[in-house]
C-alpha positions as CSV (number, residue, x, y, z in Angstrom):
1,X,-71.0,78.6,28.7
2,X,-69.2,77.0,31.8
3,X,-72.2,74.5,31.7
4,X,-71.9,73.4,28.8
5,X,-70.0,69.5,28.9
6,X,-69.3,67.0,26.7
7,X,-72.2,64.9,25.4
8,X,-74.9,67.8,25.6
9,X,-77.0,68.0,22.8
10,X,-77.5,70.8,20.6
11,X,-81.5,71.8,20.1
12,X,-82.9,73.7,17.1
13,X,-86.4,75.2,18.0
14,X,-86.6,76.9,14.1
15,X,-85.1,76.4,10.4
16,X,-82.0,77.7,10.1
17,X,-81.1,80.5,8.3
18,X,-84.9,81.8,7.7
19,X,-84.3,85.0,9.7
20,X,-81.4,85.7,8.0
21,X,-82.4,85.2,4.7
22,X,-85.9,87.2,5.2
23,X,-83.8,90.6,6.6
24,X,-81.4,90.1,3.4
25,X,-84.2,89.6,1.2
26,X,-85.6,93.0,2.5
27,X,-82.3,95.0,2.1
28,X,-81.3,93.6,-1.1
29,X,-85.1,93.7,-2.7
30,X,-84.9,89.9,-3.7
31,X,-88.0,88.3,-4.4
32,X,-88.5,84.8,-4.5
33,X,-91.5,82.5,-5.4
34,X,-92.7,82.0,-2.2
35,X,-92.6,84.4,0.7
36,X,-89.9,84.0,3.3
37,X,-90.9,85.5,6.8
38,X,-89.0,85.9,10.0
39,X,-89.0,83.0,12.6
40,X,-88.1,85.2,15.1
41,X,-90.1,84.4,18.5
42,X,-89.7,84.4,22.2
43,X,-88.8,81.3,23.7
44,X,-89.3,82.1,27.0
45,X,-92.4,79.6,26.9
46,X,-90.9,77.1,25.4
47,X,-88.1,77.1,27.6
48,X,-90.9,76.9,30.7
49,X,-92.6,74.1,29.5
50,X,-89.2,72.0,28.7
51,X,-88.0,73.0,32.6
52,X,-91.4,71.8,34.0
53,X,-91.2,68.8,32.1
54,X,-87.6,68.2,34.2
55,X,-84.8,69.6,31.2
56,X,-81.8,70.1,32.3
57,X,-81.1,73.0,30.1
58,X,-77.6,74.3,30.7
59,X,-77.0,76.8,27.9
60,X,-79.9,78.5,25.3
61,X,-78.9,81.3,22.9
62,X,-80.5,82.8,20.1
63,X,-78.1,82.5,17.2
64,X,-79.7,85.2,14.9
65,X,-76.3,87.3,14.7
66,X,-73.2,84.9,13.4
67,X,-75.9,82.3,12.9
68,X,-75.3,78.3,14.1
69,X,-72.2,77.9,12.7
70,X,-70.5,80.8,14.2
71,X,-72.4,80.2,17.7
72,X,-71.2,76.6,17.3
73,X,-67.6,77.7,16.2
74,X,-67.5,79.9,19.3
75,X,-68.7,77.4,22.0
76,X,-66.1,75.4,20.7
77,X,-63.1,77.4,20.7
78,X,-64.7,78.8,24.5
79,X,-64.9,75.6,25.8
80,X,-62.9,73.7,24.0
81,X,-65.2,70.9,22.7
82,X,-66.3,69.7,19.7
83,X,-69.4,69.4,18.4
């Protein structure tokens, strides 16, 4: 998180919220029209490819628990900037 600095953009590699929603669709039994799957994937590729292309990646986190607000909430109040 000490990386991180002002100006850095923030990268989304998936929809937000589809992880989420797919686990409390299974707990709950909700159905809906069409299905909703888990995005969850490694990235460990992805992140190779975007270093070899010459990214300067200072920070990557999966935000499956708290989801992007709350990993964006607490980058902010760790570093405090704003996004």
């Amino acid at each position: 998180k000490s990386h991180i600095q002002p100006g850095d953009a923030v990268f989304i590699t998936g929809r937000i919220a589809e992880h989420g929603l797919a686990v409390m669709s299974v707990r709950e039994g909700l159905e809906f029209e069409t299905e909703i799957r888990s995005d969850a994937a490694p990235l460990g590729g992805l992140a190779n490819d975007l270093l070899s292309c010459g990214a300067n990646i200072r920070f990557m986190r999966d935000p499956t628990r708290g989801g992007l607000a709350g990993l964006l909430a607490d980058l902010s109040e760790e570093t405090a900037l704003t996004v």
